[in-house]
Rosetta silent file (secondary structure, phi, psi, omega in degrees, C-alpha in Angstrom):
SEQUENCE: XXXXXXXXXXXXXXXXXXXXXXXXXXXXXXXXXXXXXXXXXXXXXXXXXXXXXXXXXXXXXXXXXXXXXXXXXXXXXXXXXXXXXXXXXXXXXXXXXXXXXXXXXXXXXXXXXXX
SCORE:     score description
SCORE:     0.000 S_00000001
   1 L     0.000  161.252  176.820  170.924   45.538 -103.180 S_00000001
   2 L  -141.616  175.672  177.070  168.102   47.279 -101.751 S_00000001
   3 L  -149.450  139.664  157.561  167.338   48.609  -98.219 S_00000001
   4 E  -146.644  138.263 -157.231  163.420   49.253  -97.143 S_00000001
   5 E  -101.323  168.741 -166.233  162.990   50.207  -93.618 S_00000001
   6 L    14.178    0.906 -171.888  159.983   48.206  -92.072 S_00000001
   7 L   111.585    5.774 -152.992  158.640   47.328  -95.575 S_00000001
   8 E  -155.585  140.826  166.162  157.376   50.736  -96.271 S_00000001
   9 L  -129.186  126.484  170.664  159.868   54.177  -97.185 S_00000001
  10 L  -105.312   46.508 -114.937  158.087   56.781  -95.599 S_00000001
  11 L   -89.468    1.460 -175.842  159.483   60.340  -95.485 S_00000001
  12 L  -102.180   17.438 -179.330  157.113   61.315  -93.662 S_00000001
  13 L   -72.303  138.413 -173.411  158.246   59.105  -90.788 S_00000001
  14 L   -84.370  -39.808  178.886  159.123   59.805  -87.101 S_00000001
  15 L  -107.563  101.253  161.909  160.168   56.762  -85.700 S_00000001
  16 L    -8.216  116.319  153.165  163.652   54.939  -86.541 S_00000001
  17 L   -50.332  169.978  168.312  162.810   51.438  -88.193 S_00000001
  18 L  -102.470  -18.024  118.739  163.385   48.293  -86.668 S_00000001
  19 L   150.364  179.232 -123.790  165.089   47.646  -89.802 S_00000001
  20 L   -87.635   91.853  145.909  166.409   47.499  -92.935 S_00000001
  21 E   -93.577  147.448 -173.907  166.252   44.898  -95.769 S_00000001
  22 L  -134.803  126.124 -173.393  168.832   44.826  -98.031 S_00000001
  23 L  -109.204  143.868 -154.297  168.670   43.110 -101.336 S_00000001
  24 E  -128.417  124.104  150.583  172.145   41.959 -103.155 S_00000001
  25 E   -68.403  120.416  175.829  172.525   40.780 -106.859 S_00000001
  26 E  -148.404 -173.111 -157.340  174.942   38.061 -106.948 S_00000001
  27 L  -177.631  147.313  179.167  176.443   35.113 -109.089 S_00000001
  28 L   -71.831  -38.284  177.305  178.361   31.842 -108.111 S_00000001
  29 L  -174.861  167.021 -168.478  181.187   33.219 -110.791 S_00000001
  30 L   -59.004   -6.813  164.942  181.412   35.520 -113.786 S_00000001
  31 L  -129.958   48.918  172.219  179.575   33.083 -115.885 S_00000001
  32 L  -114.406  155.838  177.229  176.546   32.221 -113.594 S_00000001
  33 L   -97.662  163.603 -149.260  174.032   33.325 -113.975 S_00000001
  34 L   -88.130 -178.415 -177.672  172.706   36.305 -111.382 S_00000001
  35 E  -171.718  127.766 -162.054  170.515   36.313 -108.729 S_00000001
  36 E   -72.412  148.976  169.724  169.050   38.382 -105.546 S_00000001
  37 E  -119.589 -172.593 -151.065  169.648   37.304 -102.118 S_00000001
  38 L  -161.692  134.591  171.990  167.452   39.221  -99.739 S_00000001
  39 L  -150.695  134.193 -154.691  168.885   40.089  -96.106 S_00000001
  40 E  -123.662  112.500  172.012  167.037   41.820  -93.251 S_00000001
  41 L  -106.713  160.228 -174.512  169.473   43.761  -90.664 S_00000001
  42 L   -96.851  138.093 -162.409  168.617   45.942  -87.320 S_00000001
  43 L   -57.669  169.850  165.487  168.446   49.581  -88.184 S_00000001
  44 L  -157.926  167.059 -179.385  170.748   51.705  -85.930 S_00000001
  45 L   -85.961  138.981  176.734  171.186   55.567  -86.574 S_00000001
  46 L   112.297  -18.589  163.474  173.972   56.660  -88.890 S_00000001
  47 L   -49.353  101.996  175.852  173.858   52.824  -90.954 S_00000001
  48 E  -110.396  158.087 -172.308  175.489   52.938  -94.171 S_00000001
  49 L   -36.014  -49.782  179.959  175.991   49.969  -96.649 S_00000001
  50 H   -30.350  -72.110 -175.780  178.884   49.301  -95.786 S_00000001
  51 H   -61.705  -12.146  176.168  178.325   48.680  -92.301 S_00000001
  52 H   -74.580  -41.228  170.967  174.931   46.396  -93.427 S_00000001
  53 H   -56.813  -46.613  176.014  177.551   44.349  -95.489 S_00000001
  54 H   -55.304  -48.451  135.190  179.738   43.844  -92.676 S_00000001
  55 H    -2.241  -59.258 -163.778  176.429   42.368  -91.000 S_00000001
  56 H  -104.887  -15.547  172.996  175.899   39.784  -93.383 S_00000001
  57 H   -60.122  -37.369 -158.995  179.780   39.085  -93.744 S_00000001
  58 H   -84.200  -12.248 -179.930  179.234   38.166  -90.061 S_00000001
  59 L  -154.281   95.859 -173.280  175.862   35.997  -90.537 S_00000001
  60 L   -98.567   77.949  156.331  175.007   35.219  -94.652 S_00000001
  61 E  -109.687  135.953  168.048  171.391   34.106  -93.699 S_00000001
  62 E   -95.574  169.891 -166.687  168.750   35.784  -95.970 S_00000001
  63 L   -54.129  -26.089  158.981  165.768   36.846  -94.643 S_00000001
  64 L  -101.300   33.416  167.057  163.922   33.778  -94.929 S_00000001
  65 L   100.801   13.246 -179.610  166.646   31.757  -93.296 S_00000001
  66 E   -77.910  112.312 -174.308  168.713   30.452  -95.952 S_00000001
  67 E   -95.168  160.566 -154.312  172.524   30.267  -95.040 S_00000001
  68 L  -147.404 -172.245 -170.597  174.205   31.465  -98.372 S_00000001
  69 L  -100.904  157.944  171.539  178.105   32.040  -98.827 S_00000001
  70 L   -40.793  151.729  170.946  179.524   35.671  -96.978 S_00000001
  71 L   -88.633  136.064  156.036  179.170   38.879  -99.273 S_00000001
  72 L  -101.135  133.588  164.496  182.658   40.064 -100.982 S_00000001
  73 L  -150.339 -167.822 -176.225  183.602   43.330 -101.800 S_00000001
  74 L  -122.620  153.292 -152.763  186.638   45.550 -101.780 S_00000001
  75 L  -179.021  108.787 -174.375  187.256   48.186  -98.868 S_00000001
  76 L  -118.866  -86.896 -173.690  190.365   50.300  -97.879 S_00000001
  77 L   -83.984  -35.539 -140.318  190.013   53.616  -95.733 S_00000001
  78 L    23.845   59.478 -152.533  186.245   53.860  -95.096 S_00000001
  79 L  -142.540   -4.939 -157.167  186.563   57.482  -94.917 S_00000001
  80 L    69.056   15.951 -141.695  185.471   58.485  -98.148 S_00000001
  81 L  -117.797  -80.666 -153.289  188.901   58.990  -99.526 S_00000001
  82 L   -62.157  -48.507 -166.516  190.145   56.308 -101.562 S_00000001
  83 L    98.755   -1.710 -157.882  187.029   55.139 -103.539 S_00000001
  84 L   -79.429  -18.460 -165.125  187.977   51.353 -103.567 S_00000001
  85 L  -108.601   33.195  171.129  183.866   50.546 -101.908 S_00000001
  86 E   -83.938  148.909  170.760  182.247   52.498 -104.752 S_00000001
  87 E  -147.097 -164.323  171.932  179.632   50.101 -106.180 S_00000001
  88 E  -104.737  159.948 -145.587  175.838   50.912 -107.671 S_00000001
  89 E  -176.528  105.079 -163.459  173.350   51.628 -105.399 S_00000001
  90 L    60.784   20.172 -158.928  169.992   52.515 -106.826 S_00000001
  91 L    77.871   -5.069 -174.578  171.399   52.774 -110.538 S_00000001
  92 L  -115.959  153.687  175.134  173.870   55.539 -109.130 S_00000001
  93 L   -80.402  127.695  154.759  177.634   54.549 -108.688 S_00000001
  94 E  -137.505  170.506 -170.451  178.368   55.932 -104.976 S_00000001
  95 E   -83.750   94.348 -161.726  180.668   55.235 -102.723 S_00000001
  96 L   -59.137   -5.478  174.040  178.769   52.459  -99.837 S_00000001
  97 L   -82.317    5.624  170.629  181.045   53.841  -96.760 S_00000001
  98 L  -119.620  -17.447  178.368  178.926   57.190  -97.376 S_00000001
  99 L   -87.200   72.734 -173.385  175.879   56.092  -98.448 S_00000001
 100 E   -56.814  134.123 -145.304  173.338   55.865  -95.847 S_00000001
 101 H   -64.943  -31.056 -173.419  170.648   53.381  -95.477 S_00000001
 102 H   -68.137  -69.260  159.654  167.848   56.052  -94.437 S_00000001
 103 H    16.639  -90.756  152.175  168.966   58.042  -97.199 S_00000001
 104 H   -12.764  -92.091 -151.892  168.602   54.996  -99.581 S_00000001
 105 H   -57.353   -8.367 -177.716  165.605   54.152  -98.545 S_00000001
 106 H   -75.123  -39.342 -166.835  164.076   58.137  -98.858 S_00000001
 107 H  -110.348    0.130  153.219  164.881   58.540 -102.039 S_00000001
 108 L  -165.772  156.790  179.096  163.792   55.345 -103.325 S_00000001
 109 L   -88.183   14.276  169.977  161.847   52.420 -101.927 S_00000001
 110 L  -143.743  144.289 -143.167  164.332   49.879 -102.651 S_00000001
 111 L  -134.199   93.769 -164.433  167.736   50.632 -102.488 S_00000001
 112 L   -91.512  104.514  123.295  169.527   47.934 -105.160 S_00000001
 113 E   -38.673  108.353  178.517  173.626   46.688 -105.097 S_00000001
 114 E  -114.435  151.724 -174.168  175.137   45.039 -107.382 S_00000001
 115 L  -133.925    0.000    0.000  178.325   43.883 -106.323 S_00000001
């Protein structure tokens, strides 16, 4: 998955995006072969993966309009406690109810999930 706020990661930026693509590796089933979907959500402050998944659970269009099947993952406390929503996220495994999109997007310009 990735997140890039307006199309640009800026750090030296002032102004909130209007927001956030997020790009998702996926597969039909464990022997398909993979593929990116692309999904563009509206920033808000305080947006972590999680909550961008929950987004796209609620409308799996990709950014150029494609309706696609819902994103799955696994997801227990969202508190940072359990660990059940760790996934990768840049190359690093973190946990997506902690992992914040500005964040993401600071420290790299595309912020990649594989789920």
């Amino acid at each position: 998955m990735s997140a890039q706020a307006n199309g640009h990661a800026n750090k030296a930026r002032r102004t909130p995006p209007q927001f956030v693509d997020i790009r998702i590796r996926r597969r039909e089933n464990p022997d398909a072969p993979q593929r990116w979907e692309e999904f563009r959500i509206p920033y808000r402050p305080n947006l972590n993966i999680i909550s961008c998944l929950m987004e796209i659970r609620k409308n799996p269009v990709t950014k150029d309009g494609t309706r696609t099947t819902p994103v799955v993952w696994e997801m227990n406390c969202l508190e940072q406690v359990c660990g059940i929503c760790t996934m990768v996220i840049n190359g690093r495994v973190r946990q997506s109810c902690s992992a914040l999109t500005m964040l993401q997007i600071f420290q790299n310009a595309l912020c990649f999930l594989h789920i």
